[in-house]
N, C-alpha and C positions, 0 to 999 in steps of 0.2 A: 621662571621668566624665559622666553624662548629668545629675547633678546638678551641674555647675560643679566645678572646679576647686580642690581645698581649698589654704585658704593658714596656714602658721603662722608665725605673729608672733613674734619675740623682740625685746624693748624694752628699756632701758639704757642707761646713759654710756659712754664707752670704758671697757674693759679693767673690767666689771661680772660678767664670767663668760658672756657670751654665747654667745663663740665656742666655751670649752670645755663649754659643755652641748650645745650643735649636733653636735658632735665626737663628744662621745657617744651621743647619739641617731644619725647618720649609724652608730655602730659596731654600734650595735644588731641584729639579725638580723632582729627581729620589724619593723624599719622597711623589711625586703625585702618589698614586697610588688609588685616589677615594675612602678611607676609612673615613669615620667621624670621625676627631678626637678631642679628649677631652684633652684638653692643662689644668691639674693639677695641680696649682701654690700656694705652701704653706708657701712660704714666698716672699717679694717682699726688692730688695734692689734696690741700687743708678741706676740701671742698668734698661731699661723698654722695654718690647719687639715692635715692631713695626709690628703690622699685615698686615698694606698697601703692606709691603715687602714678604709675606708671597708667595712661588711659592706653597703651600696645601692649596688647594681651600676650605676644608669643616675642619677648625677648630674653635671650641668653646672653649674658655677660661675661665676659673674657680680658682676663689683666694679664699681658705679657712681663713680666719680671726684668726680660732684657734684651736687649737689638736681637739678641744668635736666635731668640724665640720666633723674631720674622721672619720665614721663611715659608717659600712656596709649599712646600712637603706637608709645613706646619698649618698654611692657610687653606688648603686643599683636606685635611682632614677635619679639621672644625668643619670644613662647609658641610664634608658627607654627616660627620657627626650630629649634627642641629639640622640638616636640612635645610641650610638657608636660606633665603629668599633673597634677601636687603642685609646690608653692611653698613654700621654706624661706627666711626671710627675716631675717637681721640687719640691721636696721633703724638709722638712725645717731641718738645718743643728743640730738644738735644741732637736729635736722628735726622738725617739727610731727607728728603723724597727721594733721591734716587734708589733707595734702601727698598721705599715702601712700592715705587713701582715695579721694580727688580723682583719684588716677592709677591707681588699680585698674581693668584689663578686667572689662569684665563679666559675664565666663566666670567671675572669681575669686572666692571665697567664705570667708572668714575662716571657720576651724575650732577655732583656738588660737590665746591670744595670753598669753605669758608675759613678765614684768617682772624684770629683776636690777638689783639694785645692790652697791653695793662699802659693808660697812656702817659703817667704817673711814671715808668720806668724805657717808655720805649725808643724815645731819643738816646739815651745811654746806651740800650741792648744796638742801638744800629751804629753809634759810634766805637763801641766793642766787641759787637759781635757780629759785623757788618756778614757775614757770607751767609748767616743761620738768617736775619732778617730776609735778605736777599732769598734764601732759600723757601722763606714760607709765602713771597708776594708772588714770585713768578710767574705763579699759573693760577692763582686763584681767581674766584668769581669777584669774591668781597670781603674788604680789610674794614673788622668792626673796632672800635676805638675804646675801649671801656675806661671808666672812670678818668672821663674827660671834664677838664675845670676851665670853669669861663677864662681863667685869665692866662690860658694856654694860646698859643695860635694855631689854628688851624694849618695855616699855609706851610709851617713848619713841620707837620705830618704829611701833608699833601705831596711834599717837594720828595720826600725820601721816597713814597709809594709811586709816583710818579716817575722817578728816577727810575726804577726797576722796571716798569708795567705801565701801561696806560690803560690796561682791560679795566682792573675792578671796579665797583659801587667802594664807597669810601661813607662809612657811616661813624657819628660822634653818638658816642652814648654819655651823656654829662649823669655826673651825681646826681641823685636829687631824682631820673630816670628819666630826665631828658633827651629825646634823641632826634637829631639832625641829620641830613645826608651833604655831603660835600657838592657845593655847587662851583666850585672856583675856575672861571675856565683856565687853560693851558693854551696861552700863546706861544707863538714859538720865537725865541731871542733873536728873531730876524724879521724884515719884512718879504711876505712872498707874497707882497701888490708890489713890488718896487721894480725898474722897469731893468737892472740887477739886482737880482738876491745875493746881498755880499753877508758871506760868511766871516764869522771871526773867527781865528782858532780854536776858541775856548770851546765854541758851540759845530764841531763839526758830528760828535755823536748825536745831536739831535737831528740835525740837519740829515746826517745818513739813517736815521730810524725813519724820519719825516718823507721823508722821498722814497723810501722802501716800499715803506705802509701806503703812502698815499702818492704815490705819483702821478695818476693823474692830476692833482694839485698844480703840478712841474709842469707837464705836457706844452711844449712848446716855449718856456720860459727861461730866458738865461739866468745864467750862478757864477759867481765866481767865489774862489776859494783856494785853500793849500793843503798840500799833500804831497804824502812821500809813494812815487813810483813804483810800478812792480812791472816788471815785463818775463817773459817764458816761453816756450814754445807754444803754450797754451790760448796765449793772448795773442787773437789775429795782429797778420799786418797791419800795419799805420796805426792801430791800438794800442795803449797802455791802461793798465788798472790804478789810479787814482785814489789814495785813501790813507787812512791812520791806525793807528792801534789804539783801540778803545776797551777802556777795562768797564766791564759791565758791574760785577759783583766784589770780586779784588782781584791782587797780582796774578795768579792762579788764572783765571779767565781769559787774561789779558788775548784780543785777537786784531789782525791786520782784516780791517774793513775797506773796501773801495767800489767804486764805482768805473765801467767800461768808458773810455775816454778814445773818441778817435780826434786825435792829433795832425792826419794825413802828413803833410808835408813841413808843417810849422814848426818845429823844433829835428834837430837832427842829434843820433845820438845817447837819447834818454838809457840810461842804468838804473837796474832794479837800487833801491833807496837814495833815489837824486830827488830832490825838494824842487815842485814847483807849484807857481799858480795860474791855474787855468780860469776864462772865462768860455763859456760852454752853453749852448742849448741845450735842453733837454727833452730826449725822445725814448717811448718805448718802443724795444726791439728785440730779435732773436741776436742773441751773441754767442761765442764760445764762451766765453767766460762765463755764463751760467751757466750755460748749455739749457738754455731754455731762453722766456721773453725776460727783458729787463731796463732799470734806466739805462740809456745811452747814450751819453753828453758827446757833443758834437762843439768842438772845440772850434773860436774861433780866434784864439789868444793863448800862448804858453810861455810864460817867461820861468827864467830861473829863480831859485828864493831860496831863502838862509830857513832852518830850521826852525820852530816855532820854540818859545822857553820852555812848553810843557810837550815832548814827543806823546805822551800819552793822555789822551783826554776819557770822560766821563760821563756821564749823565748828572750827575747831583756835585 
């Protein structure tokens, strides 16, 4: 392919339904399209694929034994070895992505990248093993839900995939082989018709995803809220950067978010971590602080404030 090599991701715990969506996709006819493909299997559970079944006449199959086996050295000689065309990859639910795009040739080009879990065990895997969940929604297209039971809730999977991502398709596969797609909208814990968009501490990570992603949403519209300061050389005159520490994934992640705030004349003084709250218009604009366009709250109100009970907030 003169465009690189597509590669399809499947992401997951063991035994999430990986293997048997591959199985079927490999039985597929319309996946015949004559490309060599290299069937990527990094971990093997109760489950075993069946090649005799296979409607993709030119696939080679490959079980990496263990992480040190991914590497680019190693991924670059299978390609010359098979010739390959297309990459089908069960990915191991234990191993980081940063691993696997570290060791990507650079022929290879992500096409798809699908998420399963077991929904039977996945509220626990995210209350225990919240960075590996976090690590398999990031970037994916679509989080599929397997063995899913009516008297689960939905909202209760939704809030966690949501918490990481807003991109994916969110699908319920129930027993029985029922499947649903997630329709639930996502408002956001504020009003942004109100004629202030008052923030509460709890929800200032949404609020800064929200205004990031969508600002013209903002455009022209006050907010008010609180925030711990940061001022630099960096940060024009009469400016300060307004904003929180927000753990996305866990501690480890943990980063100082904010927003450019000109202040002009109304407070005097401001130090990098003094608490206040500002009311602000908002506008987009070239600032230094991105060093590019960005929101730029136009403060018509800055008072001092006491620190919120929680300094670090979250998505979920």
């Amino acid at each position: 392919m003169d465009e690189g090599i597509a590669v399809y991701l499947f992401l997951g715990f063991l035994d999430s339904g990986k293997t048997k969506f591959i199985q079927e996709t490999l039985e597929d006819p319309r996946m015949d399209t004559g490309e060599k493909t290299l069937l990527l299997v990094c971990e093997e559970g109760d489950e075993e694929y069946n090649p005799d079944s296979f409607n993709v006449k030119y696939v080679t199959k490959v079980t990496l034994e263990s992480e040190d086996e991914l590497t680019q050295e190693n991924l670059n000689r299978l390609t010359e070895k098979y010739g390959v065309q297309r990459v089908i990859v069960e990915y191991n639910g234990t191993w980081l992505l940063e691993k696997f795009f570290e060791s990507m040739p650079e022929s290879w080009i992500i096409n798809q990248i699908m998420t399963f879990f077991d929904a039977t065990t996945f509220l626990n895997y995210n209350k225990n093993m919240r960075q590996l969940v976090f690590d398999k929604i990031q970037m994916t297209q679509m989080v599929v839900f397997n063995r899913f039971k009516g008297e689960f809730e939905q909202l209760d999977f939704h809030k966690v995939v949501r918490g990481i991502s807003r991109r994916p398709d969110i699908v319920y596969e129930y027993v029985g082989g029922k499947v649903t797609f997630d329709e639930i909208e996502d408002p956001m814990p504020f009003d942004k018709g109100a004629p202030v968009i008052e923030i509460e501490d709890r929800d200032f990570a949404w609020f800064y995803r929200d205004l990031a992603e969508n600002a013209a949403d903002y455009e022209g519209k006050k907010v008010r809220f609180k925030g711990m300061a940061a001022v630099s050389k960096r940060v024009p005159k009469g400016f300060i950067v307004l904003g929180r520490h927000i753990m996305t994934c866990c501690e480890a992640d943990i980063s100082y978010d904010g927003f450019a705030v000109n202040i002009a004349n109304l407070i005097k003084g401001v130090k990098t971590r003094d608490w206040l709250t500002v009311t602000a218009t908002v506008t987009t604009q070239y600032n230094d602080v991105y060093r590019a366009e960005g929101p730029v709250l136009i403060a018509e109100k800055v008072e001092t404030a006491e620190p919120p009970e929680e300094i670090v907030v979250t998505y979920y």
